[in-house]
C-alpha positions in Angstrom: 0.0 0.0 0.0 1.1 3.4 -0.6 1.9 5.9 1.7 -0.6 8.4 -0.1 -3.0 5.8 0.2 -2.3 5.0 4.0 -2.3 8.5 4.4 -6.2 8.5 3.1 -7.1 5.9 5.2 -5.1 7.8 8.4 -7.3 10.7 7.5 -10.7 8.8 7.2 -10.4 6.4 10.3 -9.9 10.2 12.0 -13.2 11.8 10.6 -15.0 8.5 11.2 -13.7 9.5 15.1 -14.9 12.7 15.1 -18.1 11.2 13.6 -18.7 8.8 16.4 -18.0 11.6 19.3 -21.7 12.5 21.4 -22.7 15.8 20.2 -19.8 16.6 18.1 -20.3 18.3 14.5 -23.4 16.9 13.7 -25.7 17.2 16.3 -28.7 19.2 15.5 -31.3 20.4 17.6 -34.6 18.9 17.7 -35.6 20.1 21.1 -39.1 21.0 21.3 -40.8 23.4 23.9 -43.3 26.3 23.9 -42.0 29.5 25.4 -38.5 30.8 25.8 -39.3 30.5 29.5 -39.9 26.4 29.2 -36.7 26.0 27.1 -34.6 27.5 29.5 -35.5 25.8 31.9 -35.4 22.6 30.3 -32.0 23.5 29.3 -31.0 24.0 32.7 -32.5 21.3 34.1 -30.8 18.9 31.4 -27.4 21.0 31.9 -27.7 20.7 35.9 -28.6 16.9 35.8 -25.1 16.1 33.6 -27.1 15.4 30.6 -24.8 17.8 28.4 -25.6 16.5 25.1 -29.6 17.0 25.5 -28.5 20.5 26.9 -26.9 21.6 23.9 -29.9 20.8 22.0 -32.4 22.8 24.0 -29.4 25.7 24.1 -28.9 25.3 20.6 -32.7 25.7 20.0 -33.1 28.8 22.4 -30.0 30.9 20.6 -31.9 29.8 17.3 -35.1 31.0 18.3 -35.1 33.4 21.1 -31.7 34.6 20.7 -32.3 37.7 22.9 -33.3 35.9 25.9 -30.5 35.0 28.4 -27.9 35.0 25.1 -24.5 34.9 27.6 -25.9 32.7 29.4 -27.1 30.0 26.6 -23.7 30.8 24.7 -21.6 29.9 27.8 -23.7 26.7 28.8 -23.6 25.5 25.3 -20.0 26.0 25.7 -20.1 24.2 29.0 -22.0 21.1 27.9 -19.5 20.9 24.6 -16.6 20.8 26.7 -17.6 18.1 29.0 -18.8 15.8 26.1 -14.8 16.8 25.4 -15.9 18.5 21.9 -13.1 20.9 22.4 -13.0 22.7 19.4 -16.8 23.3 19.5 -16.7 24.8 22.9 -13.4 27.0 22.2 -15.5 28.6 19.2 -18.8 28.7 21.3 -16.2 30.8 24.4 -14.6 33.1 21.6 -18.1 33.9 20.3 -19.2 34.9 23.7 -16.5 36.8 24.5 -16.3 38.9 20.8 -20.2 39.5 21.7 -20.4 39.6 25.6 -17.1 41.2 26.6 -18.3 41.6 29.8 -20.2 38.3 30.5 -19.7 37.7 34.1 -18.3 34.1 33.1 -15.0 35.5 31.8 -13.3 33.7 34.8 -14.6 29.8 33.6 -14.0 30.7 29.9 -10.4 31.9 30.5 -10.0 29.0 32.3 -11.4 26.5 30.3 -9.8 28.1 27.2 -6.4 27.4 29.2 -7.3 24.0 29.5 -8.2 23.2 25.8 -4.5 24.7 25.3 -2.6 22.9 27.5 -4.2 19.2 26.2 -3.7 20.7 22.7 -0.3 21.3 23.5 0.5 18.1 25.9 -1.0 16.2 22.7 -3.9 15.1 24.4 -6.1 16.7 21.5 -5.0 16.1 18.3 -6.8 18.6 16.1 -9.2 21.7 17.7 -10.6 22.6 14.2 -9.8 26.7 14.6 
């Protein structure tokens, strides 16, 4: 075999990883709920019981739809829930998004230190790739 062709196969067997990670790159959000009022709090409830993955979903769904209510705070959760389903490079876009928008947001103390995290398993080689 070549090495152009092992090379294909390197890159493939990686994407198919990516693939297989829970909520990474192709989750979409079929979370269903009335008022901005219910999917917060079906968010949070989802967020505070561990269940990241359904979080992002209902997160997802409010920035979509009510992206005026609580946007800091569904911007850092979705980051939140990304990063502990250890979809690093989703939840490093999702923090540098809320901080270009919400320079104030008074999470900057958990993003800077989560972004310092994703950095130093980037650079220890525990993370491969972040996609930015």
């Amino acid at each position: 075999m070549s090495s152009r062709q092992n090379r294909f196969g390197a890159i493939w067997l990686g994407v198919l990883a990516l693939a297989s990670l829970p909520g990474c790159l192709f989750g979409g959000s079929g979370a269903q709920f009335a008022s901005a009022t219910e999917g917060i709090r079906l968010a949070n409830d989802a967020f505070d019981a561990g269940r990241f993955e359904e979080a992002d979903d209902y997160y997802d769904a409010m920035q979509s739809r009510y992206p005026e209510v609580f946007p800091d705070e569904v911007l850092f959760k979705r980051a939140r829930s990304n990063y502990q389903l250890e979809c690093y490079s989703d939840a490093f876009a999702l923090y540098d998004q809320l901080v270009d928008e919400y320079f104030s947001t008074p999470y900057a103390n958990q993003i800077i230190e989560d972004e310092f995290r994703i950095g130093q398993m980037y650079l220890n080689g525990e993370i491969l790739w972040l996609g930015i």
